[in-house]
Each structure stands twice: as C-alpha cells, then as structure tokens.
C-alpha positions in Angstrom: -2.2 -4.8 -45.5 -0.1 -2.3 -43.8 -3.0 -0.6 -42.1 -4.4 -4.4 -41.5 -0.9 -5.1 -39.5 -0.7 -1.9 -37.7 -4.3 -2.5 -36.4 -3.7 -6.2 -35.3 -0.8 -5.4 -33.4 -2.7 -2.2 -31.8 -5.3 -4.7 -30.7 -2.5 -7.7 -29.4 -0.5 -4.3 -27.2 -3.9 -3.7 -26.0 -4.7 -7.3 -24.9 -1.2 -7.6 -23.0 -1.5 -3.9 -21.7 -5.2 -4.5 -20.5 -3.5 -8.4 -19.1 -0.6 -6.7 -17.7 -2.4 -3.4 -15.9 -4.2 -5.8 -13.5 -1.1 -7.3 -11.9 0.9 -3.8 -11.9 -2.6 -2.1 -10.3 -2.3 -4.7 -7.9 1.0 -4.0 -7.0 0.0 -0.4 -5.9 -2.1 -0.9 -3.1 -1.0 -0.2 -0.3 -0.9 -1.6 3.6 -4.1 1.5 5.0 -1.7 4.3 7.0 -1.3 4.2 10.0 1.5 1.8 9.9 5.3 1.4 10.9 8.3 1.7 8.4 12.0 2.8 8.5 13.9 5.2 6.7 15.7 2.9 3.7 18.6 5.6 3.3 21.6 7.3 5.0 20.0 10.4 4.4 16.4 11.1 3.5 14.8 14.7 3.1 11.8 15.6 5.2 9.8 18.1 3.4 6.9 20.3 3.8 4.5 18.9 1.3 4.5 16.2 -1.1 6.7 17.5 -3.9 10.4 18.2 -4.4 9.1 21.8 -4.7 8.4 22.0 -1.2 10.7 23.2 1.1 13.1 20.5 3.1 12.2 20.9 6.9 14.8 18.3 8.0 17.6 15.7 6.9 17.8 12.3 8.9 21.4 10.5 8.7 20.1 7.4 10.1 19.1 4.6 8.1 16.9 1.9 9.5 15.0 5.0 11.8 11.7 3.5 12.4 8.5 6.5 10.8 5.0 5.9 11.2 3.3 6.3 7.8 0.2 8.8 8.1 -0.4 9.2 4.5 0.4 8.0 1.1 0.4 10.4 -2.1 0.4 9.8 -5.9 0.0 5.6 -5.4 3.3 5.9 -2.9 5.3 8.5 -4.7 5.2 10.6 -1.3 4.7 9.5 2.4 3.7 11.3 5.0 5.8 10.0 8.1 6.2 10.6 11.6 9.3 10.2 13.8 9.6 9.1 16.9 9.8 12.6 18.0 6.8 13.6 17.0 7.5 15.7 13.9 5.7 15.4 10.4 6.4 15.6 7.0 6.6 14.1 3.5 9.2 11.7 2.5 9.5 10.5 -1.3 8.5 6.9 -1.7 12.3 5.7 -2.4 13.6 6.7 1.2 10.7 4.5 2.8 10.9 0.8 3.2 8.6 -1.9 4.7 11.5 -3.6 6.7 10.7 -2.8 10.3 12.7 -1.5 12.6 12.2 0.1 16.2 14.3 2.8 18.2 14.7 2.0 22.2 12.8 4.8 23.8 13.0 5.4 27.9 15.5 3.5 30.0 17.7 0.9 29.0 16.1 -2.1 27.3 17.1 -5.9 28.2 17.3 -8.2 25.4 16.2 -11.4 26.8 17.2 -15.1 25.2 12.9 -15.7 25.2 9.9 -13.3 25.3 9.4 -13.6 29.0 10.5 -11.4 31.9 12.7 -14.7 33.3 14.3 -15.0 30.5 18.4 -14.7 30.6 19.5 -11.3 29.4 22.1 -11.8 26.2 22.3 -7.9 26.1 21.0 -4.3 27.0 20.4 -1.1 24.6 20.5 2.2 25.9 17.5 4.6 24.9 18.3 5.9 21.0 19.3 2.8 20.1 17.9 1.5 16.3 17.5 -2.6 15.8 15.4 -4.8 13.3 12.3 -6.0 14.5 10.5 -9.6 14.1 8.6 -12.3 16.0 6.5 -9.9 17.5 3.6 -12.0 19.7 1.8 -11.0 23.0 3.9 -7.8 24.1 7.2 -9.0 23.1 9.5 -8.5 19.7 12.6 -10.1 18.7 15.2 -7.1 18.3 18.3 -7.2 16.3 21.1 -4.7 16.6 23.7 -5.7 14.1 23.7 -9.5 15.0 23.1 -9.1 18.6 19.6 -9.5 19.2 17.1 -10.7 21.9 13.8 -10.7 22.9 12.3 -7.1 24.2 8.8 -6.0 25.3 7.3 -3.9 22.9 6.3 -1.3 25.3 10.1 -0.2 25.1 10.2 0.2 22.0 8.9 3.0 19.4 8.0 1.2 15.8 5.3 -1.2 17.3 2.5 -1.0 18.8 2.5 -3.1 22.1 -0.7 -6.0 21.1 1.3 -5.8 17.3 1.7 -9.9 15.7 4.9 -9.9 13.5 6.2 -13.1 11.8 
C-alpha cells in the first residue's frame, strides 16, 4: 500500500507539474530583441558577458535610463542592452524592466498640451533629461517627468523609435 500511495501521488505531482509547466513556459517568452526598456534600479552593473563572473565594465546610478535590449540569455536571466550612448553589455534580468522610458537627446524638447506642433507648451526639458513614456501614435509620445508631462515628438527622444504605437 505504501509503494501504491507513493506511486499515485508521483503520478498526481506529475499531472499538476506537466498542467502547471505550460502556463510558467509561457511566461518566458519573451518580446524578439530589438526592443526598448529602462534600467529598474538606482544602480545596475554593466558587465562584459552574461555571468556575474564577468568583469563589470560600468555602474549606471540612474534608474528609469531608457536600454535597447539586443539580446536575451538563459530565458531572461541576462540582457544584453544598449545605452543611449552607444555602449554594450550584459545586465542581469532583475535590473531590466518593461516600463518605458526615454532620455531627451539634442536640444531642448517642448512638451506640448496635444501631439501637434500648435499645440500650447506646458513645459521644456533640456537634453539628458529621463521621463516615462506612453501614448505614442504618428511621431509623437506622451512624456512624463515626475508629474509634469506633455506631448513630445518622438524624434527628440532616445527609447522610441519615431513610427513606434504605444498605448
């Protein structure tokens, strides 16, 4: 009876493993690189491969920095990111987040109070600056710098690409 028990429960924690590995296999695929992301920490390691082995090659102290994601390792253990800068690395999975943001790039950006070049400018953000991004539609985002945000074109911006849709 013992053995008998042993076996039925085997075969039920096989049944709701085999029910369960569906949904949780599911879960790890992934948007196809490239795409935009931020940095979810205050401080995130860069490194030189995809491994806490490898060496670090830098330290960002900026959360919310927008990365493009070239590459994802070990079902999204490791990324490998870009910056806006141009440099590339590997970032562990836990210092990359979905939430988009985008980092002004060139001259001083208007944030208007509609996606339209007549629209009233509520505010301006001076190159470097780091906002939230949504509402993205036919050149234009809606860009969020701790509560003051507006409408921006996309092509001032560096965590979107210009013809991107964003709810």
């Amino acid at each position: 009876m013992r053995i008998g028990a042993r076996l039925l429960l085997a075969g039920v924690a096989i049944a709701l493993g085999g029910g369960a590995v569906g949904p949780a296999l599911a879960g790890l695929v992934q948007k196809k690189p490239p795409y935009f992301a931020s940095i979810s920490a205050g401080k995130a390691r860069m490194r030189t491969g995809p491994g806490r082995t490898y060496p670090s090659s830098w330290l960002y102290q900026r959360a919310d920095l927008p990365v493009k994601v070239l590459d994802v390792y070990d079902h999204g253990a490791w990324y490998k990111v870009e910056d806006p800068g141009g440099t590339q690395g590997w970032m562990m999975g836990t210092l990359v987040s979905e939430k988009r943001s985008a980092l002004v790039m060139g001259t001083v950006a208007e944030l208007r109070d509609s996606p339209r070049d007549g629209g009233r400018i509520l505010w301006r953000a001076a190159p470097g600056v780091v906002g939230r991004l949504s509402q993205c539609s036919r050149g234009w985002c809606h860009f969020d710098v701790r509560g003051r945000g507006g409408f921006v074109e996309a092509n001032h911006l560096w965590g979107v690409d210009p013809t991107e849709e964003l709810p």
